[in-house]
VMD Tcl script that builds the backbone (N, CA, C; Angstrom):
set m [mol new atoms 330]
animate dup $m
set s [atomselect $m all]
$s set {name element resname resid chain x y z} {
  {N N UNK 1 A 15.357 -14.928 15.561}
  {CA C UNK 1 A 16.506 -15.686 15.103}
  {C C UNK 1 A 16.149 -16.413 13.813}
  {N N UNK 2 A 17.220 -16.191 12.883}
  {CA C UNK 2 A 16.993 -16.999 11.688}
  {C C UNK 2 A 17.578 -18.574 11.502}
  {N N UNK 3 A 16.659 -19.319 11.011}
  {CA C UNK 3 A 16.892 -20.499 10.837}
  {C C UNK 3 A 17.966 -21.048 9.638}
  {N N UNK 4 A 18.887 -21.813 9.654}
  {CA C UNK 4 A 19.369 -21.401 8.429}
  {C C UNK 4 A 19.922 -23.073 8.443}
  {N N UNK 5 A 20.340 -23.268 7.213}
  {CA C UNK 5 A 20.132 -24.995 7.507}
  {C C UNK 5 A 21.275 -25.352 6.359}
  {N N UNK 6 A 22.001 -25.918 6.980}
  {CA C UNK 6 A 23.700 -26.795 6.244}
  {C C UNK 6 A 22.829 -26.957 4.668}
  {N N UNK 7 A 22.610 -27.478 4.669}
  {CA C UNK 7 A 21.427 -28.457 3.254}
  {C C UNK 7 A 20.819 -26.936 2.475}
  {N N UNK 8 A 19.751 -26.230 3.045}
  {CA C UNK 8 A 18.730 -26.048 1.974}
  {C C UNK 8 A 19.212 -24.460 2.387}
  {N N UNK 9 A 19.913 -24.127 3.345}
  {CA C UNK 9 A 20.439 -22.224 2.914}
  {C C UNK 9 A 19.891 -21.417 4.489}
  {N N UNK 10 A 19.322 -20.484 3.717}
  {CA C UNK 10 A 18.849 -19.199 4.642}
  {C C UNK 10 A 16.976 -19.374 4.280}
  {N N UNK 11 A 16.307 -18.727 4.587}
  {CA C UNK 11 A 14.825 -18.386 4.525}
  {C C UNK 11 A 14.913 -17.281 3.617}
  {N N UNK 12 A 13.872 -16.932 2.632}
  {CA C UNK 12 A 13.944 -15.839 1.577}
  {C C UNK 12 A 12.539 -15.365 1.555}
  {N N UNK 13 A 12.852 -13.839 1.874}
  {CA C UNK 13 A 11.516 -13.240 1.852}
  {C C UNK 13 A 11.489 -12.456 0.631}
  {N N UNK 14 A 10.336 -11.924 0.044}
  {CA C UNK 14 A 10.105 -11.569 -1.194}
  {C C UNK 14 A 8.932 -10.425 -1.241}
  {N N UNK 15 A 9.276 -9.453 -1.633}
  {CA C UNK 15 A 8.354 -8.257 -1.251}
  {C C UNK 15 A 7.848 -7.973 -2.548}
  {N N UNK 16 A 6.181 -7.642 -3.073}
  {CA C UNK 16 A 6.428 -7.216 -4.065}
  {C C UNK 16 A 5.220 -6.185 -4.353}
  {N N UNK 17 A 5.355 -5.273 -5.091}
  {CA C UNK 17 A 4.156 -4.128 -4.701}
  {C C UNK 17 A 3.793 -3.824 -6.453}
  {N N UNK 18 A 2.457 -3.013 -6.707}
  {CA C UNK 18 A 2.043 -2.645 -7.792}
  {C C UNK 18 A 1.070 -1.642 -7.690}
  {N N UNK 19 A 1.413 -0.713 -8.420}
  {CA C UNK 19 A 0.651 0.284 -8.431}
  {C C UNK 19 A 0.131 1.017 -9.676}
  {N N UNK 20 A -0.953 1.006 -10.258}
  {CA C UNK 20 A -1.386 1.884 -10.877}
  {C C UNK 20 A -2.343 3.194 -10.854}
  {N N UNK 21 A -1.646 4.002 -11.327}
  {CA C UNK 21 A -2.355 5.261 -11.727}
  {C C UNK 21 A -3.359 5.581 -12.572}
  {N N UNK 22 A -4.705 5.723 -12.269}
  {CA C UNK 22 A -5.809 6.133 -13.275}
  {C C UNK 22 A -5.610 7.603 -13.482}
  {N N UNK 23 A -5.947 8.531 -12.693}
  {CA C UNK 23 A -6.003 9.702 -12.556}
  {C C UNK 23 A -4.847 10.042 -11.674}
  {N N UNK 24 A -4.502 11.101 -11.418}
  {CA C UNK 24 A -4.100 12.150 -10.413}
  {C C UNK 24 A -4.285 13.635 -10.188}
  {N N UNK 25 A -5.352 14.543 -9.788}
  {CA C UNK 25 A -5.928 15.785 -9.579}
  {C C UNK 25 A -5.184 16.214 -8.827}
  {N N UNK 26 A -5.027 17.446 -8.520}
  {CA C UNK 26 A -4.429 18.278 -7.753}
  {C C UNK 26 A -5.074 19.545 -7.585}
  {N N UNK 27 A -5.353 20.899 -7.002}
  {CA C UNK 27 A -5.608 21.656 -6.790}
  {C C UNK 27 A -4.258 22.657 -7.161}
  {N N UNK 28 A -4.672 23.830 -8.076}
  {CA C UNK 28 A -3.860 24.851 -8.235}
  {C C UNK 28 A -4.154 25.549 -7.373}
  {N N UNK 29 A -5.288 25.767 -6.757}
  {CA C UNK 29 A -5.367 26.924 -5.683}
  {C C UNK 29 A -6.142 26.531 -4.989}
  {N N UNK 30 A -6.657 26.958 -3.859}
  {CA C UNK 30 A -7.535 26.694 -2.821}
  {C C UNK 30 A -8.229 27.757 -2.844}
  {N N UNK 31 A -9.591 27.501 -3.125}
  {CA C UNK 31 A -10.995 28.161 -3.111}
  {C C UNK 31 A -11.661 27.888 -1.686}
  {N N UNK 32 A -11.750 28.719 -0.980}
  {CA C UNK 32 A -12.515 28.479 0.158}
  {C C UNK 32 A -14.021 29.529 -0.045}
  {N N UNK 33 A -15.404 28.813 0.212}
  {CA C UNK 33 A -16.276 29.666 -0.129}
  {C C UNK 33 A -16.367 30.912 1.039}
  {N N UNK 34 A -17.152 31.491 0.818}
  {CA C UNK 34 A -17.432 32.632 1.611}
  {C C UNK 34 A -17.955 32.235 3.159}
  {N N UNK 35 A -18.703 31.294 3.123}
  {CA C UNK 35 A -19.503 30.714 4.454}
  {C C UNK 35 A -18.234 30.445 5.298}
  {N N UNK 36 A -17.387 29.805 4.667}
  {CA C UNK 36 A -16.346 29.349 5.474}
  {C C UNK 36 A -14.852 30.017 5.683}
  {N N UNK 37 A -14.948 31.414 5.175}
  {CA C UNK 37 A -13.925 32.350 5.023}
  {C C UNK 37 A -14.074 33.088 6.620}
  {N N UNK 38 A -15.725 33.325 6.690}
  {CA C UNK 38 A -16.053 33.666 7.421}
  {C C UNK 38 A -16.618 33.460 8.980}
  {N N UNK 39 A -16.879 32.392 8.833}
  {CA C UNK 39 A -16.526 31.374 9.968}
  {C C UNK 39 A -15.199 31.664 10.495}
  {N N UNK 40 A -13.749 31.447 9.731}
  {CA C UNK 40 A -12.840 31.038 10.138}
  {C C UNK 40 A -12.222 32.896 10.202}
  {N N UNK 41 A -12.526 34.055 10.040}
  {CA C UNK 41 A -12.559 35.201 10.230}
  {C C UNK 41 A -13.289 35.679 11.394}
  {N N UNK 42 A -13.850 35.241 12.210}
  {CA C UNK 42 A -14.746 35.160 13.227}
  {C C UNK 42 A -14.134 34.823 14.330}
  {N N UNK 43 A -13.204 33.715 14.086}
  {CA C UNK 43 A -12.560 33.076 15.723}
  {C C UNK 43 A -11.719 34.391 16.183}
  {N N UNK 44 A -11.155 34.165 17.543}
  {CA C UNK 44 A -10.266 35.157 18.128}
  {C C UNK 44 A -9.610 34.227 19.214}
  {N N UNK 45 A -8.816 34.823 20.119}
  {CA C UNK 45 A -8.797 34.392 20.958}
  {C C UNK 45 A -9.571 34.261 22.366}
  {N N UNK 46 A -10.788 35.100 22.266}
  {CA C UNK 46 A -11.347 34.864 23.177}
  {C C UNK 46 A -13.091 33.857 22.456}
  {N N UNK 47 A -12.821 32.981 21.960}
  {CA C UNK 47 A -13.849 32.497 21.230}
  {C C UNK 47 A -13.742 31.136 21.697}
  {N N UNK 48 A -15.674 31.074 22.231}
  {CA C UNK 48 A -15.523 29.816 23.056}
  {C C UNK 48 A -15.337 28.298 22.162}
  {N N UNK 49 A -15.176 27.300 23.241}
  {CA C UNK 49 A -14.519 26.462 22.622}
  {C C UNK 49 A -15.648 25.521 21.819}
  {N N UNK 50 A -17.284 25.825 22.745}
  {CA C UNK 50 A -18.424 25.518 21.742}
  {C C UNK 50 A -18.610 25.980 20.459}
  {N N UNK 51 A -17.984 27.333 20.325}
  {CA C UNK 51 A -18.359 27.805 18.756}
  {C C UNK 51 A -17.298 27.292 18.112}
  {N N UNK 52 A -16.134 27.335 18.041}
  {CA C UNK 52 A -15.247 26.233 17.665}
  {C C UNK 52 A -15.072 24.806 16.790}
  {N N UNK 53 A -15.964 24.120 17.940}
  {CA C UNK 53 A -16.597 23.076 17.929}
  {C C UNK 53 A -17.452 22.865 16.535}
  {N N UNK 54 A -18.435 23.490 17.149}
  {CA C UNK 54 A -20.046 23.845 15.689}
  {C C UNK 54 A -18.757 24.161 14.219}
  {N N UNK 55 A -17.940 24.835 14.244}
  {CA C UNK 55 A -17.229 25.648 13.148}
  {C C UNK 55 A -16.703 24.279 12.553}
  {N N UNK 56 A -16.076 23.323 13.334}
  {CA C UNK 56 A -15.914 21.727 12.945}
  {C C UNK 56 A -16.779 20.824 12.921}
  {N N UNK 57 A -17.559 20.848 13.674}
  {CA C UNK 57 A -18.707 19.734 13.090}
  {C C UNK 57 A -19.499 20.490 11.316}
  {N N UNK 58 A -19.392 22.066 11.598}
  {CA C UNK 58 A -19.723 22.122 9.816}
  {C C UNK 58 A -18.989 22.174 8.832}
  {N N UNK 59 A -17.739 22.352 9.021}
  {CA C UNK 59 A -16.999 22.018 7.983}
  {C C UNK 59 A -15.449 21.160 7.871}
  {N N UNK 60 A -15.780 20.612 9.150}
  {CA C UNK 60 A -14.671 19.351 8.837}
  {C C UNK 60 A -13.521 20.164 9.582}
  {N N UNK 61 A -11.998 18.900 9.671}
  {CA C UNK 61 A -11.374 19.402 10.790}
  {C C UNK 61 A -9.971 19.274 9.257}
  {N N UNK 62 A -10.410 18.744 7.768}
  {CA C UNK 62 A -9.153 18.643 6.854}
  {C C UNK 62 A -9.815 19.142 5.246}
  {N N UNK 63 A -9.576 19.530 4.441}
  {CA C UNK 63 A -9.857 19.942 2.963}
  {C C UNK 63 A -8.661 18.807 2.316}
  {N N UNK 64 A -9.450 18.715 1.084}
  {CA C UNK 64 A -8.501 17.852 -0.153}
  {C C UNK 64 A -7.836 18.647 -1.069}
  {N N UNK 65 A -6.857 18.353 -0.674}
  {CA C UNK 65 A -5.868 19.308 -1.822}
  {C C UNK 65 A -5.477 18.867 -3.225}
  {N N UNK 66 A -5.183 16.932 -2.749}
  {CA C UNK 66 A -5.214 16.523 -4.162}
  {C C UNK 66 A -5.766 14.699 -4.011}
  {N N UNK 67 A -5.850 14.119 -4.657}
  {CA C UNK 67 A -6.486 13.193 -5.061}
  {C C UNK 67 A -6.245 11.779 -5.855}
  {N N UNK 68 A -5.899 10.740 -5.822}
  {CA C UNK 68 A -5.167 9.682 -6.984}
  {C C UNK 68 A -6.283 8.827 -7.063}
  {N N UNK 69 A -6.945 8.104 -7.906}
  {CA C UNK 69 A -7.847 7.252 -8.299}
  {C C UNK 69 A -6.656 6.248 -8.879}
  {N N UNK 70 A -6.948 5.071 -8.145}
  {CA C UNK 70 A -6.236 3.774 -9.174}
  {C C UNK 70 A -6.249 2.390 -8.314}
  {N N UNK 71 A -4.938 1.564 -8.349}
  {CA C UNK 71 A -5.356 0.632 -7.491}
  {C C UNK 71 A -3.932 0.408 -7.138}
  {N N UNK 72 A -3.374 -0.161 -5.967}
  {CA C UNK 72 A -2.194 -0.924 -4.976}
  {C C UNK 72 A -2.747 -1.893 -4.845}
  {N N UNK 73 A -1.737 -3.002 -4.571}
  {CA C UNK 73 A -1.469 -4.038 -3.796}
  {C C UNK 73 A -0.182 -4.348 -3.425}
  {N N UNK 74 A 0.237 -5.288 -2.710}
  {CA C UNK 74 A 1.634 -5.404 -1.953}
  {C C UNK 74 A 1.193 -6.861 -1.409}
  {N N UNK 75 A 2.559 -7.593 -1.901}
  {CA C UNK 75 A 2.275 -9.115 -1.282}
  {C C UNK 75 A 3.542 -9.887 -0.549}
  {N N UNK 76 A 3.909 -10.007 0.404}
  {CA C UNK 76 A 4.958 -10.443 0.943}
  {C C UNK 76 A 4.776 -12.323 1.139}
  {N N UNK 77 A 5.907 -12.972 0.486}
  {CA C UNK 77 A 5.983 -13.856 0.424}
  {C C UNK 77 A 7.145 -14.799 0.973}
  {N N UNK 78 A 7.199 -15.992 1.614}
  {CA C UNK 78 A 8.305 -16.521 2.727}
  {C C UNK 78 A 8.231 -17.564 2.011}
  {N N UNK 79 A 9.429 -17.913 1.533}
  {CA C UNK 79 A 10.195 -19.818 1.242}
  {C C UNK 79 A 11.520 -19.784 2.003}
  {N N UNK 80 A 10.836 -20.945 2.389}
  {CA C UNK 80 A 11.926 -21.313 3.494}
  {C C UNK 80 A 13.171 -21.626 2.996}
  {N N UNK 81 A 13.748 -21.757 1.221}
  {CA C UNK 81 A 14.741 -21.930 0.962}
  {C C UNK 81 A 14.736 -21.136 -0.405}
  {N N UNK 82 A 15.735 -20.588 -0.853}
  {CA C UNK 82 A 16.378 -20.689 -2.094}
  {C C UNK 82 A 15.608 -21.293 -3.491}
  {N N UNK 83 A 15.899 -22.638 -3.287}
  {CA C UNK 83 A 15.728 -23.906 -4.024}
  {C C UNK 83 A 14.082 -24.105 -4.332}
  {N N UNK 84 A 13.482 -23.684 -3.094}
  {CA C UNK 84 A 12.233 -23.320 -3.144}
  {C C UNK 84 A 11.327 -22.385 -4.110}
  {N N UNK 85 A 12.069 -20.891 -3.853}
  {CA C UNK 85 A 11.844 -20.167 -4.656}
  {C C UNK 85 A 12.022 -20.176 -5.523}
  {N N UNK 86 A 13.200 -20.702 -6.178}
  {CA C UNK 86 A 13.727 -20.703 -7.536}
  {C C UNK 86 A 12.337 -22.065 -8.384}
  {N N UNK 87 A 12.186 -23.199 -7.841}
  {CA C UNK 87 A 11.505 -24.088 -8.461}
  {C C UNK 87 A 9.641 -23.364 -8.250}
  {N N UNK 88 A 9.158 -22.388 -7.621}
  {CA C UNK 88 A 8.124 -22.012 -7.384}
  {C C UNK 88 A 7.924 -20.738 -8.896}
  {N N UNK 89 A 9.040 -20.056 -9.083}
  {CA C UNK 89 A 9.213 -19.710 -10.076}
  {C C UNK 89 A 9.191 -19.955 -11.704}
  {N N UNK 90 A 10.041 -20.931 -11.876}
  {CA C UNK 90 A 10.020 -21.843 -12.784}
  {C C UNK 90 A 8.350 -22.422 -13.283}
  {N N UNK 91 A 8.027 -22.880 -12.170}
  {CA C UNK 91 A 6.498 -23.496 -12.227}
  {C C UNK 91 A 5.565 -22.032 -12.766}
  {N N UNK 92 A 5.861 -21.212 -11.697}
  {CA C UNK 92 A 4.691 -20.095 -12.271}
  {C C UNK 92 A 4.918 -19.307 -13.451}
  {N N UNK 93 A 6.116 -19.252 -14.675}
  {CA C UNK 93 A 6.792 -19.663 -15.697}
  {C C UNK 93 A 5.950 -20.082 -16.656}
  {N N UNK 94 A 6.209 -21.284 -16.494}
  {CA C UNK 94 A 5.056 -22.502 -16.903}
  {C C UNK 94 A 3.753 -22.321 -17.196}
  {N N UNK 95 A 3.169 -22.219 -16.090}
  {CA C UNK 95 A 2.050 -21.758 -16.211}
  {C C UNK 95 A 1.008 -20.310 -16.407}
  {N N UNK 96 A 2.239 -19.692 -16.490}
  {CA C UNK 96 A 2.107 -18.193 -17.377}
  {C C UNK 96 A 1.623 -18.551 -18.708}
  {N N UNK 97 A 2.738 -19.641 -19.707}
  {CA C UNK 97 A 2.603 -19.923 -20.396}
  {C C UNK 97 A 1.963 -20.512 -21.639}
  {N N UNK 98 A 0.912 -21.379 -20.096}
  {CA C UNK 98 A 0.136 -22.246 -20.454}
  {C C UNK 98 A 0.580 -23.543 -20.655}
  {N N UNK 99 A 1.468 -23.849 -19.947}
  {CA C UNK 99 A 2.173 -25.400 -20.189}
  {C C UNK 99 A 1.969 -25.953 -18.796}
  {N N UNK 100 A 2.033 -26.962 -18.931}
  {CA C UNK 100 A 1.982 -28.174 -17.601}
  {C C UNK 100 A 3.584 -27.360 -16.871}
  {N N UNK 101 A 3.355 -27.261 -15.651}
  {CA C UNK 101 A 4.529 -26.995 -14.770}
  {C C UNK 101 A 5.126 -27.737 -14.782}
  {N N UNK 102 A 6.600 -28.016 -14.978}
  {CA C UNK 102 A 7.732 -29.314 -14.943}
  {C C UNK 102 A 8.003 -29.034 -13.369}
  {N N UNK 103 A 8.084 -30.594 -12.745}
  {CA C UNK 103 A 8.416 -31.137 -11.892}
  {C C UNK 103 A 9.668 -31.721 -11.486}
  {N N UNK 104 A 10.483 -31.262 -10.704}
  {CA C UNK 104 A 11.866 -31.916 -11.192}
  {C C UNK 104 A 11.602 -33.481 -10.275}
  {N N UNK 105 A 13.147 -34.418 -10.467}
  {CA C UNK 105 A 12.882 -35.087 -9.377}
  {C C UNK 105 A 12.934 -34.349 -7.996}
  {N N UNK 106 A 12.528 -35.307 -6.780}
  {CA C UNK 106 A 12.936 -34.879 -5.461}
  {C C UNK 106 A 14.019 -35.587 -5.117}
  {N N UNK 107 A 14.637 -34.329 -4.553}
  {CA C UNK 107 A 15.851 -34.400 -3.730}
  {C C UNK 107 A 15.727 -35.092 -2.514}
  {N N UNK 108 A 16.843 -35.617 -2.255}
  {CA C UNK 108 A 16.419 -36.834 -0.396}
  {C C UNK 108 A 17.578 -36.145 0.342}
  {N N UNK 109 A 17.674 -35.030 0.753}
  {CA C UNK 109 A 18.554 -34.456 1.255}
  {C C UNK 109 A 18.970 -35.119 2.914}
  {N N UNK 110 A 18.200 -36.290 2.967}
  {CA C UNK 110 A 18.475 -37.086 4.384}
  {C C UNK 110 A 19.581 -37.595 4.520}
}
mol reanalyze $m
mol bondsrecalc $m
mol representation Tube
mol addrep $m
């Protein structure tokens, strides 16, 4: 249940994400070497579930097809009002800037 208050509003959530791209590789084709062509030319259906097994412990149970080098983040942020956000803004504004953050007066909403 949301809290929501005569005076100062609703609660405001704020989602915010960033992403950059260094690289992105991809594979045009899939090269599988010979060791493992043949391995996987080998199974049948009557092939026990130990050799199987060995066939995954040597070469893995996934291959990389493609690849992104870079960096994410994602930051979710809660003010409990409006008025909040808006003056949290303003301030970080400010101090983007390099200026003293202005302070307004306070409100006595009592």
């Amino acid at each position: 249940m949301v809290n929501y208050s005569e005076v100062s509003g609703y609660p405001l959530v704020q989602y915010w994400s960033l992403r950059s791209v260094l690289y992105h590789v991809k594979l045009n084709q899939w090269v599988l070497s010979q060791t493992f062509s043949s391995a996987i030319h080998s199974l049948d259906g009557a092939t026990l579930r130990s050799d199987f097994v060995s066939i995954l412990r040597e070469f893995g149970n996934h291959y990389v097809q493609e690849a992104v080098y870079g960096f994410q983040e994602s930051c979710t942020i809660w003010y409990p009002n409006k008025q909040v956000q808006r003056q949290l803004w303003l301030e970080y504004q400010d101090i983007s800037k390099g200026e003293t953050p202005r302070v307004p007066p306070r409100k006595d909403y009592g």
